[in-house]
C-alpha positions as CSV (number, residue, x, y, z in Angstrom):
1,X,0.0,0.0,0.0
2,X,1.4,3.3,-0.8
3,X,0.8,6.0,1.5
4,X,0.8,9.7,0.0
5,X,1.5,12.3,2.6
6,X,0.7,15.2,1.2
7,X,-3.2,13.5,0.5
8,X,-3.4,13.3,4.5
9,X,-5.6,15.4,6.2
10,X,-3.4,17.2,9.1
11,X,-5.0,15.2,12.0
12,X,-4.1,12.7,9.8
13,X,-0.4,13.2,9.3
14,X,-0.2,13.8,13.0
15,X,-1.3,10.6,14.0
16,X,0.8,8.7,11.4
17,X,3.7,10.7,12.8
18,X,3.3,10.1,16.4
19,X,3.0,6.4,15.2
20,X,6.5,6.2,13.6
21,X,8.3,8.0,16.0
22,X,7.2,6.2,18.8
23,X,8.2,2.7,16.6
24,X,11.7,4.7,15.9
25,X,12.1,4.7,19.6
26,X,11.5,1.0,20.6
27,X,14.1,-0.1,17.7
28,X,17.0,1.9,19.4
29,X,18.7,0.5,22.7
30,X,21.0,2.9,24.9
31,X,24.0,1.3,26.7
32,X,26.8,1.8,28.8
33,X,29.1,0.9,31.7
34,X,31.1,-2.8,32.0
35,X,30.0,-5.6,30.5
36,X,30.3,-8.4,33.1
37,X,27.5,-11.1,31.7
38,X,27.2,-12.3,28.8
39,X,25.1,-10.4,26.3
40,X,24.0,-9.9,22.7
41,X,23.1,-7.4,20.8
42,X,20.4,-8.1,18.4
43,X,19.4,-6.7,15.5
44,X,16.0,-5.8,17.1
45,X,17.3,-3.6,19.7
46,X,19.1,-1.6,16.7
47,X,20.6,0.9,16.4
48,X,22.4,0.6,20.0
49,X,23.5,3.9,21.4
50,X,26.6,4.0,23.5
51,X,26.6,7.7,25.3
52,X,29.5,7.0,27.8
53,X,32.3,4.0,27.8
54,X,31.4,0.4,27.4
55,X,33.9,-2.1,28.7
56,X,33.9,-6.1,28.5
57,X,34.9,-7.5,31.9
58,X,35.3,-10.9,34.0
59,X,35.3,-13.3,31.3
60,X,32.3,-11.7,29.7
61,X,31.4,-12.8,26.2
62,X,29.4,-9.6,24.4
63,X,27.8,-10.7,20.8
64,X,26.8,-8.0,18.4
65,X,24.1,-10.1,15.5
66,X,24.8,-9.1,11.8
67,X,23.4,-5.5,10.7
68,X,23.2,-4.5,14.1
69,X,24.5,-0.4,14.2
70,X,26.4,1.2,17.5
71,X,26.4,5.1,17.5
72,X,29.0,6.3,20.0
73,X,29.0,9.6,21.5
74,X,32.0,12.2,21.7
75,X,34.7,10.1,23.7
76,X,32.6,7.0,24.3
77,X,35.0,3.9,23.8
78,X,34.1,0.5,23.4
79,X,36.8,-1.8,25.1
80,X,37.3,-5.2,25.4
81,X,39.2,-5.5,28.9
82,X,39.2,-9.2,30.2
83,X,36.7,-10.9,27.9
84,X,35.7,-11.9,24.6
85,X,33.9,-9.8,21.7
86,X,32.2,-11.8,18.7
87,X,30.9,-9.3,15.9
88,X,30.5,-11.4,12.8
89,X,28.5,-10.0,10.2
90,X,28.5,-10.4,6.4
91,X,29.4,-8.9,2.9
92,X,25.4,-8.5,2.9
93,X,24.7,-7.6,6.8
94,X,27.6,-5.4,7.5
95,X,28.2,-4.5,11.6
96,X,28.6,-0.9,12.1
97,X,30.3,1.2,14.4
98,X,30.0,5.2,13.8
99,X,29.3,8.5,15.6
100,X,26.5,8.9,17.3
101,X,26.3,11.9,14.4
102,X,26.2,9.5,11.9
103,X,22.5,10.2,10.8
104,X,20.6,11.7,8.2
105,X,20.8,15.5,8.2
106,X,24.2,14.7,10.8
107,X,27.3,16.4,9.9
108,X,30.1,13.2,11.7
109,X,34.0,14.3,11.9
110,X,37.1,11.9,12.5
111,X,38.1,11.6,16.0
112,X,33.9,12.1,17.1
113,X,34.2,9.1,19.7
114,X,37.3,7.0,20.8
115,X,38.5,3.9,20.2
116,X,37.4,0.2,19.7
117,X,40.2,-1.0,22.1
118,X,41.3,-4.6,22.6
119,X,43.1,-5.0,26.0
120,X,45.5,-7.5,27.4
121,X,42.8,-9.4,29.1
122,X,40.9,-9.9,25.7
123,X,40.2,-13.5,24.7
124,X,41.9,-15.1,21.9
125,X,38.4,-16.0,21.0
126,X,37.3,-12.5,19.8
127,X,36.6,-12.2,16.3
128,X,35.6,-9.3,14.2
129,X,34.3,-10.1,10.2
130,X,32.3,-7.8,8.0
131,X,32.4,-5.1,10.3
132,X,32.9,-1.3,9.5
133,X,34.8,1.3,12.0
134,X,33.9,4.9,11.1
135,X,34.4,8.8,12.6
136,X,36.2,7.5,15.6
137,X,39.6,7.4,17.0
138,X,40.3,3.9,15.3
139,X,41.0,0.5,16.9
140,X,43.6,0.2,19.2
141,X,45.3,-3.3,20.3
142,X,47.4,-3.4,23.8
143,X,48.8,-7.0,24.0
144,X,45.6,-8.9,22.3
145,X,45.5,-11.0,19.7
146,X,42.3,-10.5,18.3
147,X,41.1,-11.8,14.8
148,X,40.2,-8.7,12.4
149,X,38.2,-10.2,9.2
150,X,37.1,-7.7,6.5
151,X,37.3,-4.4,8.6
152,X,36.9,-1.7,7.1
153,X,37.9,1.7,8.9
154,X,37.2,5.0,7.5
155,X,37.4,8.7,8.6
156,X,39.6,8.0,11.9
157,X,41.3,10.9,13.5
158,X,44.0,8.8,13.8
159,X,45.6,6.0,12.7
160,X,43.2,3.0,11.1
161,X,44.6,1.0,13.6
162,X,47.4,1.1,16.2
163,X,49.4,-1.8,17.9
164,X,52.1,-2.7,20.1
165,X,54.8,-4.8,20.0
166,X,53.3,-7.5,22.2
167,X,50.1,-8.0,20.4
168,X,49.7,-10.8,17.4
169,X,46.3,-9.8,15.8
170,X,45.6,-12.1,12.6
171,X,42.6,-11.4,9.5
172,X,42.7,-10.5,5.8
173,X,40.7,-8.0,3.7
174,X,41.6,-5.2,6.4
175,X,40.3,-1.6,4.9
176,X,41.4,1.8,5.5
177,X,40.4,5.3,3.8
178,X,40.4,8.8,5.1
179,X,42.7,8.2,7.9
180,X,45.1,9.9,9.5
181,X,47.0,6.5,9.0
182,X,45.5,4.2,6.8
183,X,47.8,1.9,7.5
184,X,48.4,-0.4,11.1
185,X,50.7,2.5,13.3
186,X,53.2,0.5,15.1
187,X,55.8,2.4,17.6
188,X,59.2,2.1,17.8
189,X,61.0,0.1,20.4
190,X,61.7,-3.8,21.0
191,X,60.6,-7.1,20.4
192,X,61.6,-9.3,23.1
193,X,58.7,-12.1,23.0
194,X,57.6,-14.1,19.8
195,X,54.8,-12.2,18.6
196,X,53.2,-12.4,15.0
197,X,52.0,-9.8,12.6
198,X,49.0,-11.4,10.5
199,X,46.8,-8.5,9.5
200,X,46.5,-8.1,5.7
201,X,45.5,-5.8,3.2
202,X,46.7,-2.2,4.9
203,X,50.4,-1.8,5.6
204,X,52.4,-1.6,9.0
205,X,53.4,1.8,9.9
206,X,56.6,2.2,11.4
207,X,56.1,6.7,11.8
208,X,59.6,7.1,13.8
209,X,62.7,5.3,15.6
210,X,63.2,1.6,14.1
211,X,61.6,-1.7,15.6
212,X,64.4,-4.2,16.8
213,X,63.5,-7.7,17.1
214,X,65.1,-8.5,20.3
215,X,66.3,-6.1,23.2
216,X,68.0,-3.0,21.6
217,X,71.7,-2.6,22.9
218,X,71.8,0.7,24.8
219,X,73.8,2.5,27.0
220,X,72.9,3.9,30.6
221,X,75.7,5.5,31.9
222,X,79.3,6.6,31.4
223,X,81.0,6.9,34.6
224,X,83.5,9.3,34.9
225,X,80.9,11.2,32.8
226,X,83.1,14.1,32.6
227,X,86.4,15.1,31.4
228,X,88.6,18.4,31.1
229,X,90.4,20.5,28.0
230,X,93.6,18.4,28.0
231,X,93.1,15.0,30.1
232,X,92.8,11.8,29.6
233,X,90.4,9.2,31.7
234,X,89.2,5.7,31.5
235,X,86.1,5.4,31.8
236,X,83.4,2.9,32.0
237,X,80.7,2.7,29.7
238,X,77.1,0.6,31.1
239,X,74.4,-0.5,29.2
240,X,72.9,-3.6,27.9
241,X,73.6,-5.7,24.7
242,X,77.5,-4.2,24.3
243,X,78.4,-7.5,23.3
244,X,81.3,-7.5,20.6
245,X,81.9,-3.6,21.3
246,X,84.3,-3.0,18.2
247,X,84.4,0.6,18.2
248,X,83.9,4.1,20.5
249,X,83.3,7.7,18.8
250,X,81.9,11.1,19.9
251,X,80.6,13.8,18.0
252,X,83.4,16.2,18.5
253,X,86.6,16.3,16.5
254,X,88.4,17.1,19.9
255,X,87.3,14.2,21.6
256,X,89.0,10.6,20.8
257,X,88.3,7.3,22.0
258,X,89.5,4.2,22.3
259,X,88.5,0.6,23.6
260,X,90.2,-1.0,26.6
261,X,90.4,-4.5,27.5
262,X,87.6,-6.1,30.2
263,X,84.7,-5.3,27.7
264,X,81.0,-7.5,28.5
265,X,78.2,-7.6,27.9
266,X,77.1,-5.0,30.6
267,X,80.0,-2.9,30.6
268,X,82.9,-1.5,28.1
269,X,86.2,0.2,29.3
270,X,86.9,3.3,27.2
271,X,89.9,5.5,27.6
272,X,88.6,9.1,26.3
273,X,91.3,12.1,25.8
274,X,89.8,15.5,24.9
275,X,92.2,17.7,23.6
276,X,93.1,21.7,25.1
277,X,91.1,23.2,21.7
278,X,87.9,20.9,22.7
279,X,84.8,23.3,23.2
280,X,83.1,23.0,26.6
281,X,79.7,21.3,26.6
282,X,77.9,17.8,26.2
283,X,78.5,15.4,23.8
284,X,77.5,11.8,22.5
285,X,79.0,9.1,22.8
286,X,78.2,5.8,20.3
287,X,79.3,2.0,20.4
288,X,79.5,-0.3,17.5
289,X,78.4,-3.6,18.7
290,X,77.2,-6.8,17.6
291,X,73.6,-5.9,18.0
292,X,74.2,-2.7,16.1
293,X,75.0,1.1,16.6
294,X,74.0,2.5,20.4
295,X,74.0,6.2,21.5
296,X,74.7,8.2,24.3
297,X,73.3,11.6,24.0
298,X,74.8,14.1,25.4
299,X,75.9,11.4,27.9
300,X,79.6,12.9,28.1
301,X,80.4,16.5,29.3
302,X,83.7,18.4,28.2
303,X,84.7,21.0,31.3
304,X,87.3,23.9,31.3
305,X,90.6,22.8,32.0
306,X,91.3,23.3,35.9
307,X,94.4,21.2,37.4
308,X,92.8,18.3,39.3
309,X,94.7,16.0,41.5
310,X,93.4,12.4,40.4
311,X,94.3,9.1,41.6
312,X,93.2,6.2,39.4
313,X,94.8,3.2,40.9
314,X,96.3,2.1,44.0
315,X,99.1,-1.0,43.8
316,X,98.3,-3.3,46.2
317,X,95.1,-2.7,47.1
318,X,95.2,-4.5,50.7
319,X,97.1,-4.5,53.4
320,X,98.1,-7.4,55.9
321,X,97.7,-6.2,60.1
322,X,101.5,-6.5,61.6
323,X,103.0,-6.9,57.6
324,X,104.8,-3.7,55.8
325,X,104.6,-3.4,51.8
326,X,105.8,-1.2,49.2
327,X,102.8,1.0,47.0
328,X,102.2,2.4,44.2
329,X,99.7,4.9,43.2
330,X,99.0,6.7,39.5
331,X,96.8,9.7,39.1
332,X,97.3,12.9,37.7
333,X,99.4,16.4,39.5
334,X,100.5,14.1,42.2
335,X,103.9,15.8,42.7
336,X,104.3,17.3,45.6
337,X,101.0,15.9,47.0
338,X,100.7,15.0,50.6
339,X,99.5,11.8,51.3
340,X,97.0,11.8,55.0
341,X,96.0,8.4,56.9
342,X,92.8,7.8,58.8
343,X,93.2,8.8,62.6
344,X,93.9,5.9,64.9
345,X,93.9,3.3,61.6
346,X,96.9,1.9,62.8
347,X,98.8,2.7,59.6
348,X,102.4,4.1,59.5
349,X,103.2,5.9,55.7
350,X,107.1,6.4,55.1
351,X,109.3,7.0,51.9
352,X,107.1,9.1,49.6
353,X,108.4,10.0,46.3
354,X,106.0,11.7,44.0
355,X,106.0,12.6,40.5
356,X,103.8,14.1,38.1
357,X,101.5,11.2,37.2
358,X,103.0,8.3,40.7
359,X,103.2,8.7,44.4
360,X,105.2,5.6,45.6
361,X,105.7,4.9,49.4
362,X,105.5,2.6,52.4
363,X,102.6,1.1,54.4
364,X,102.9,-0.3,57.8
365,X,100.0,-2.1,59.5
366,X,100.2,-2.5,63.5
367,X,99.1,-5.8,64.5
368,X,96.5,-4.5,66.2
369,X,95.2,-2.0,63.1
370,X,92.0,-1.6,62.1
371,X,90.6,-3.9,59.6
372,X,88.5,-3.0,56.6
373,X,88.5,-0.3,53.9
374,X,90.5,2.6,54.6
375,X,90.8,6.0,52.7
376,X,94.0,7.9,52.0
377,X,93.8,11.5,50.9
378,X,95.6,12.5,48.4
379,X,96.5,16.5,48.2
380,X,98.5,18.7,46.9
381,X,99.6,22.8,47.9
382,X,100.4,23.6,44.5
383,X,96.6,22.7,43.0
384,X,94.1,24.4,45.7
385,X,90.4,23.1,46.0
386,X,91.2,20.2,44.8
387,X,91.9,17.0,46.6
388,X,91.9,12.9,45.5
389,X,91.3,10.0,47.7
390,X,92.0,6.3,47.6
391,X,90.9,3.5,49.3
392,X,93.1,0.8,51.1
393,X,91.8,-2.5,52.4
394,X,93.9,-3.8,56.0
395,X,93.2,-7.6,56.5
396,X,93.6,-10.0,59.1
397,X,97.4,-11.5,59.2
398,X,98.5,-14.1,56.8
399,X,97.9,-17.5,57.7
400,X,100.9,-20.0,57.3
401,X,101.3,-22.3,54.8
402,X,101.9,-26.3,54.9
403,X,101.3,-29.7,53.3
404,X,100.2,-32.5,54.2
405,X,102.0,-35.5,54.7
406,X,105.2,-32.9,55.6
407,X,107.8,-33.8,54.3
408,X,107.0,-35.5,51.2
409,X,108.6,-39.0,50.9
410,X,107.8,-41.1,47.4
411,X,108.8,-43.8,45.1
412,X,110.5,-42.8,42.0
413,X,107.6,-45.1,40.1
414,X,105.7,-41.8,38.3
415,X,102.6,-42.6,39.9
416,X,100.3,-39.3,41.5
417,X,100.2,-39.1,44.6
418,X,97.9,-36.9,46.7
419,X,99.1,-33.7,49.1
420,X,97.2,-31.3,50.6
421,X,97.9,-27.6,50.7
422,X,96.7,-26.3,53.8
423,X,96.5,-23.0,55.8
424,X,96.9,-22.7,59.0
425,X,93.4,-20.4,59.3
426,X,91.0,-19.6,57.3
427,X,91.3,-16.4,55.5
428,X,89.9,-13.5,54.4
429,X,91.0,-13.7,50.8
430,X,91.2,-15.6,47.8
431,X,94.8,-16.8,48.3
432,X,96.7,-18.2,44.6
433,X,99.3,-20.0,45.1
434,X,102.0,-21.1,42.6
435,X,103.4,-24.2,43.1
436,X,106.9,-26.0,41.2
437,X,109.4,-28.6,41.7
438,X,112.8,-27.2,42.0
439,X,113.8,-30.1,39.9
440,X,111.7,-31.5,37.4
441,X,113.7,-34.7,36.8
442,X,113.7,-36.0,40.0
443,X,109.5,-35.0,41.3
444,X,107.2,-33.3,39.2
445,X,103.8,-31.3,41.3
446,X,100.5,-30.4,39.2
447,X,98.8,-28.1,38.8
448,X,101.1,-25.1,38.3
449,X,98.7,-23.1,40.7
450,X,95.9,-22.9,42.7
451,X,93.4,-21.0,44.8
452,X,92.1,-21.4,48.2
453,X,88.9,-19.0,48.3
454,X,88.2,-17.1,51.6
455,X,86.6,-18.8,54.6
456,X,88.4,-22.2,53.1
457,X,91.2,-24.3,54.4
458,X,93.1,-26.3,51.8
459,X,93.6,-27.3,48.3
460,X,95.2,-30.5,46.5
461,X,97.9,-31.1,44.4
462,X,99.5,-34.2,42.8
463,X,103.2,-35.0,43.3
464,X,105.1,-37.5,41.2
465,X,108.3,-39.3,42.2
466,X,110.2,-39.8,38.7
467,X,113.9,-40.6,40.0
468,X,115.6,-41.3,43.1
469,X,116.5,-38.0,44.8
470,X,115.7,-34.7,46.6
471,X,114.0,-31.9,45.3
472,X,111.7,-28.8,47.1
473,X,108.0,-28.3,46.5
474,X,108.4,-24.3,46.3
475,X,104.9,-22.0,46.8
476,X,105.0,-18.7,45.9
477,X,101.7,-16.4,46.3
478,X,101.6,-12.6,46.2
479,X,99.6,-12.9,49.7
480,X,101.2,-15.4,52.0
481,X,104.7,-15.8,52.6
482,X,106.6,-17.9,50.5
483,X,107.8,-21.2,51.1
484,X,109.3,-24.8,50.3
485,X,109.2,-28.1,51.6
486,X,111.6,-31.1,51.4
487,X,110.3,-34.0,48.7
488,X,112.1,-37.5,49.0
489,X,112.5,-39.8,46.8
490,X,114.1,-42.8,47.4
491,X,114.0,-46.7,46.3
492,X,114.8,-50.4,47.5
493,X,115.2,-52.7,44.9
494,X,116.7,-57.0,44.7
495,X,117.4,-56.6,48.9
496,X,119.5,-53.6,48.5
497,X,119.0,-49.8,49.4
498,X,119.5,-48.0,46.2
499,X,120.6,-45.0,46.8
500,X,118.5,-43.5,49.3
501,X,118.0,-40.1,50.6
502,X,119.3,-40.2,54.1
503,X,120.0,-37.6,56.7
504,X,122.9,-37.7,59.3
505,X,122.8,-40.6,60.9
506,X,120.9,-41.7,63.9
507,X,120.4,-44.8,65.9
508,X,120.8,-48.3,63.4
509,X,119.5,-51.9,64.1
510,X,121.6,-53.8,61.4
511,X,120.2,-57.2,59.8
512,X,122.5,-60.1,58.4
513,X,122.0,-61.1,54.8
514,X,122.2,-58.1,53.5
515,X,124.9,-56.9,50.9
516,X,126.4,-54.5,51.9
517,X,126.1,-56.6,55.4
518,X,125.5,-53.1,57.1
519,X,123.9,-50.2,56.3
520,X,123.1,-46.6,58.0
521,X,120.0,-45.0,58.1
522,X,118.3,-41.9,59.5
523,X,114.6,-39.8,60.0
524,X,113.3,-38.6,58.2
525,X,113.7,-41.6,56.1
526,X,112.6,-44.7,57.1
527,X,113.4,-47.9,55.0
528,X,112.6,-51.4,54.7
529,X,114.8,-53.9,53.5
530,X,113.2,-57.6,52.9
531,X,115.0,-60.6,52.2
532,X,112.2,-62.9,51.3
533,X,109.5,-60.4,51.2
534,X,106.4,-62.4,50.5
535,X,103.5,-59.5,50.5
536,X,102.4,-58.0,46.6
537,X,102.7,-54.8,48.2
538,X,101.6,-52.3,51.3
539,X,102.5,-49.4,53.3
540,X,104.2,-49.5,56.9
541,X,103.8,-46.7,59.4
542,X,105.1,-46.4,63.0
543,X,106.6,-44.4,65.7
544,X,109.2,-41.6,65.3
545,X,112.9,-43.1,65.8
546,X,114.8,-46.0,64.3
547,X,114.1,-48.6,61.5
548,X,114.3,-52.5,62.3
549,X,115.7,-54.7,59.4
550,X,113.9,-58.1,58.8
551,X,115.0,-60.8,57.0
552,X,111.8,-62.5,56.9
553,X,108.5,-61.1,56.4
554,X,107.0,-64.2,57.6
555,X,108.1,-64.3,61.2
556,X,106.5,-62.8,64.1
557,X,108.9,-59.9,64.9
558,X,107.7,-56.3,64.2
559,X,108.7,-54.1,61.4
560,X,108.9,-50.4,62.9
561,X,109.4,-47.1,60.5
562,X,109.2,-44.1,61.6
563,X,106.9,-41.4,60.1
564,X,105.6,-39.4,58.4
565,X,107.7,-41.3,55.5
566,X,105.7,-44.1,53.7
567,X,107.4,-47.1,52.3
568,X,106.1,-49.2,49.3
569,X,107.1,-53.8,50.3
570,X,108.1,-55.3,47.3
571,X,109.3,-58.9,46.6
């Protein structure tokens, strides 16, 4: 039936008004707030009218049918926080999203309500098709992966869609026209989890800065982070990623760099000189490493040359309580400097010779001194307001040094034998000790060094008895005194004593059958002669003083040898 309106009496036309206005306002449905049950929005409650923001919580699963329309109003969002949004429609049945100006007679512009966000919470289960974004914000995606099927977004006042680096959304046939972006707006920064990018059919938009697909390298300090017209420093450079650091430069001719050994990962050593024409100011500093080129801006000031007493190292570091050493310390103006010890530290300074760039002297430590760090000042008349300090570390006394059996006594048959390097007390510091035979040919001691860590006792070697003789088991270590200890090797062989290593000698029993018939031994050295020894092997140990010859194994008397020697029977 067709209806003309103009044919309708006025009280006519005003009752067929009133009709479809008051059907106009049971098809629309106004919403807003969270989302926290599941719901749908049907097509009979269209157009749905969203006046403030609309967010999907607690699991909630929101539905919007196919054809169904959602007006938004200025600033309104639509955001899918913890939960799932299903919007599915067709080529035919298009969803739409618009202004809430999007009406006949309505004059929409970009940017006229927010954003269709997806939030970290959103369900891997939300899934967009056939559906058209228009006059708002665009749709924004903060660690989601949601699927994006045939969306179309038009007239955003930003970009058609934007992303971060931790969000995987997937779909094909995207749209985008009269954007400020029509393209996916990605930021810079970096990628350090396996994400995908799977939208097709607009472009990713990388505006500014660069994407790197794993942690950038960067730099977040330089310490010294200064340097004066005319000096050289070594500084440290901290930061991430400086793996394979092959190069240093700054953006000033005046300034040069170079690498120093000790770079990692963390951390590269840099000696920097800036020369007397260098102007004052900041500059940057840049590292070529592995991962690529890293920046420093403005990370590195350039101050007016002022003479500066410096110290940059002190040579040894510690100090032993009741021991005396010899030191060295480098820095810059340091002659004529003055060299000041903590009050009541215990510490007696003598001998100070200084030049230019060293200050060498003496350290004494009272046996009752102070332990811990300790700061020296370093000053000097001719360069006022300016003073240098370094620090000194006083430890307990050494411990003293031993083995263990002491003194060695072997067989000249090459075989290892275990001995324990031992302190006396546990220290306070890593002690290295260096170990060697003083000669080779006769005992042999692996390894060439080791280190007993602080709080520990003792350490192992392996000695090796290659020929009959006597040689020393020397230890050196830059923090114990040295020392050496007697290693004896000596032999029996077809009943006689073959050359053994014997001291001056002291109280003999002497056995018949023996050739020579009599024979002198001494302690240390304890020996064994057998006539008819009838035991494969074994080791004998007894009481300190004398040695008993047998001529039978097999009888009842006692063998005595005194220790700590050990003696190998043989047949």
């Amino acid at each position: 039936m067709k209806v003309i309106w103009a044919a309708l009496r006025p009280s006519a036309r005003a009752a067929l008004g009133a009709l479809l206005l008051t059907g106009l306002a049971h098809a629309q449905t106004t919403v807003s707030g969270p989302i926290r049950t599941n719901q749908t929005w049907a097509t009979s409650g269209s157009p749905y009218i969203v006046d403030a923001d609309v967010a999907i919580e607690a699991g909630a699963v929101l539905t919007i049918e196919p054809g169904v329309t959602v007006r938004l109003g200025t600033n309104a969002n639509l955001v899918v926080s913890s939960g799932t949004l299903r919007a599915e429609g067709s080529s035919a049945t298009p969803i739409i999203l618009t202004a809430s100006s999007d009406t006949p007679g309505g004059s929409p512009a970009p940017g006229a309500w927010g954003n269709l966000s997806f939030m970290e919470g959103t369900s891997p289960a939300t899934r967009l098709e056939w559906v058209q974004v228009s006059y708002g914000k665009g749709i924004r995606i903060q660690g989601a992966s949601p699927t994006l099927n045939y969306v179309d977004v038009r007239n955003s006042g930003g970009a058609a869609v934007q992303m971060d680096l931790r969000s995987s959304p997937s779909g094909v046939g995207l749209q985008a026209s009269g954007n400020a972006v029509n393209g996916i707006s990605v930021p810079s920064g970096d990628i350090t989890g396996n994400v995908q990018w799977n939208l097709r059919g607009i472009p990713y938009v990388v505006a500014t800065g660069e994407v790197s697909v794993g942690q950038r390298p960067s730099i977040s300090s330089i310490a010294p982070a200064t340097i004066q017209q005319g000096e050289t420093i070594d500084a440290v450079v901290t930061g991430v990623r400086l793996d394979s650091a092959d190069n240093a430069t700054v953006d000033a001719a005046g300034v040069s760099t170079t690498l120093r050994p000790g770079a990692t990962t963390t951390i590269v050593p840099v000696r920097i000189t800036a020369t007397m024409e260098q102007p004052t100011g900041k500059v940057t500093l840049a590292l070529q490493t592995a991962a690529g080129l890293v920046k420093f801006p403005a990370g590195l000031e350039v101050l007016p040359f002022k003479p500066t007493v410096r110290v940059t190292s002190l040579t040894p570091s510690i100090l032993r309580r009741g021991e005396s050493g010899s030191f060295r310390m480098d820095g810059t103006y340091l002659d004529g400097s003055t060299v000041t010890l903590p009050a009541n530290s215990g510490l007696v300074l003598s001998g100070l010779q200084t030049t230019e760039t060293q200050a060498t002297f003496t350290l004494a430590a009272a046996a009752d001194a102070v332990s811990g760090q300790r700061t020296l000042q370093v000053a000097n008349p001719s360069v006022p307001d300016s003073t240098a300090t370094a620090a000194l570390t006083v430890i307990d006394g050494a411990p003293r040094i031993d083995t263990d059996p002491s003194p060695i006594s072997l067989f000249p048959n090459g075989r290892n034998n275990t001995v324990t390097i031992r302190l006396s007390a546990a220290d306070s510091i890593d002690n290295t000790v260096a170990l060697s035979s003083s000669d080779p040919t006769i005992a042999t001691v692996t390894p060439a060094s080791i280190t007993i860590p602080r709080g520990q006792l003792q350490a192992t070697v392996q000695v090796s008895g290659l020929k009959v003789g006597t040689a020393l088991l020397n230890m050196t270590s830059a923090t114990l005194q040295p020392i050496s200890y007697q290693i004896y090797v000596g032999s029996v062989a077809n009943n006689t004593l073959v050359d053994p290593v014997l001291a001056r000698p002291v109280g003999v029993v002497l056995s018949s059958g023996f050739a020579p018939d009599s024979v002198a031994i001494a302690p240390p050295v304890g020996i064994v002669l057998l006539h008819h020894g009838t035991v494969p092997g074994g080791v004998v140990n007894a009481s300190p003083v004398g040695v008993v010859l047998m001529r039978d194994l097999n009888s009842s008397d006692t063998t005595i040898i005194s220790p700590p020697v050990s003696v190998e029977l043989r047949e």
